[in-house]
C-alpha positions as a Python dict, from the first residue, in 0.01 Angstrom:
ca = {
    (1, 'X'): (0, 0, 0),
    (2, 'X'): (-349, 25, -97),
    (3, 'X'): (-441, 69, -501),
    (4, 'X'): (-741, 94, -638),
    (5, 'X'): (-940, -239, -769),
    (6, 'X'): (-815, -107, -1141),
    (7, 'X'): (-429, -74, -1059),
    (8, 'X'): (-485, -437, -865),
    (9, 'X'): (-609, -571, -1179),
    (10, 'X'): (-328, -426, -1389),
    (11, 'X'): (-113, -569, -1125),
    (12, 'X'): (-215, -930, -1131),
    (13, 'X'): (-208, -915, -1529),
    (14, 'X'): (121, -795, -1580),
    (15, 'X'): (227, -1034, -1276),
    (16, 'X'): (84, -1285, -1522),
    (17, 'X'): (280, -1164, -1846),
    (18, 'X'): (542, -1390, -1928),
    (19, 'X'): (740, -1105, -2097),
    (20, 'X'): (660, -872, -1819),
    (21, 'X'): (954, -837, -1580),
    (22, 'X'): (934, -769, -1195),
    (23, 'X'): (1112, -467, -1264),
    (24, 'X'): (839, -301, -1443),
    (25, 'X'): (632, -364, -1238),
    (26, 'X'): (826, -198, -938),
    (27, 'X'): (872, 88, -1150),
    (28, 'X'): (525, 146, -1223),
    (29, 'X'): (334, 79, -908),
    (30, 'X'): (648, 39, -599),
    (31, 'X'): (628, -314, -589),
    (32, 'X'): (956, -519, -554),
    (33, 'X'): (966, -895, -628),
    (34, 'X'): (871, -1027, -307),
    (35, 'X'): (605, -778, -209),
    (36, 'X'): (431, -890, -600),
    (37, 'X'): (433, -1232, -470),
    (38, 'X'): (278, -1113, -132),
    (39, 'X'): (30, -921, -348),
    (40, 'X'): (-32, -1280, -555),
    (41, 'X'): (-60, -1455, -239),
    (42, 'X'): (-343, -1237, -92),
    (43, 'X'): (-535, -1143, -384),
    (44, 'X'): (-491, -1550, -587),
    (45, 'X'): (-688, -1890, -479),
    (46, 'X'): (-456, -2105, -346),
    (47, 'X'): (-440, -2316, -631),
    (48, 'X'): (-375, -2022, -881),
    (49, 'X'): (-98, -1864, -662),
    (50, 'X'): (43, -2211, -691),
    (51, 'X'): (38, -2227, -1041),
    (52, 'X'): (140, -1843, -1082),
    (53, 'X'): (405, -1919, -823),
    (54, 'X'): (540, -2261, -1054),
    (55, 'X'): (522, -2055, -1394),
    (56, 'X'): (737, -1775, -1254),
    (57, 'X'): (966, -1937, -1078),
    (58, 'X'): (1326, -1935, -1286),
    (59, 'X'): (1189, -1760, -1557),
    (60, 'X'): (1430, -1591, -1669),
    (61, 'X'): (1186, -1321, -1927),
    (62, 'X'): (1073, -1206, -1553),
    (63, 'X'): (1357, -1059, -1460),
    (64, 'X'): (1579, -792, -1671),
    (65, 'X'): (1925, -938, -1551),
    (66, 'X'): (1829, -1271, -1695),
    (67, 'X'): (1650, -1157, -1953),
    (68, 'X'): (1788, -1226, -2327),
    (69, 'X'): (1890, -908, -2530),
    (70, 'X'): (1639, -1029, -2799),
    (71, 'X'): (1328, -953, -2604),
    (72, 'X'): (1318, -598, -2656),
    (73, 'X'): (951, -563, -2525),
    (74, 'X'): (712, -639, -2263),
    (75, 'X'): (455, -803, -2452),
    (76, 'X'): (357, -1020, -2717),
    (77, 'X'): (366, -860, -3106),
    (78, 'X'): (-9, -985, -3152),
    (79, 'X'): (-149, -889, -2773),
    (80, 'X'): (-274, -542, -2808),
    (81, 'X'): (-408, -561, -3179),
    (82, 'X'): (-798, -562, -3229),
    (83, 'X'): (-843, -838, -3441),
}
């Protein structure tokens, strides 16, 4: 698929999102699990799909199945206030 250098950006940073789940990010833009990680793999430095790759791994906040009921939302309370 090709996106535009905005939706790639909004791609990587909810990839990034702790809270964020795969899922979303499939609904919004087509991408399943494994094609986000492809995405990460060609757009990331080796050393930051690494790390990406290690802090999403078994996280269970990325994925809706494993996800507690208590997170009811995809980001942090404090993220999108101007301070």
């Amino acid at each position: 698929m090709k996106f535009s250098e905005e939706s790639e950006s909004r791609i990587i940073e909810m990839a990034w999102e702790d809270r964020t789940p795969f899922e979303a990010i499939e609904l919004q833009f087509g991408l399943d699990e494994s094609k986000v990680i492809k995405f990460m793999r060609s757009r990331l430095k080796v050393g930051s799909f690494k790390l990406w790759r290690s802090r999403v791994s078994g996280r269970s906040t990325k994925h809706l199945k494993l996800r507690s009921s208590d997170v009811t939302r995809g980001y942090c309370s404090t993220q999108y206030k101007h301070r």
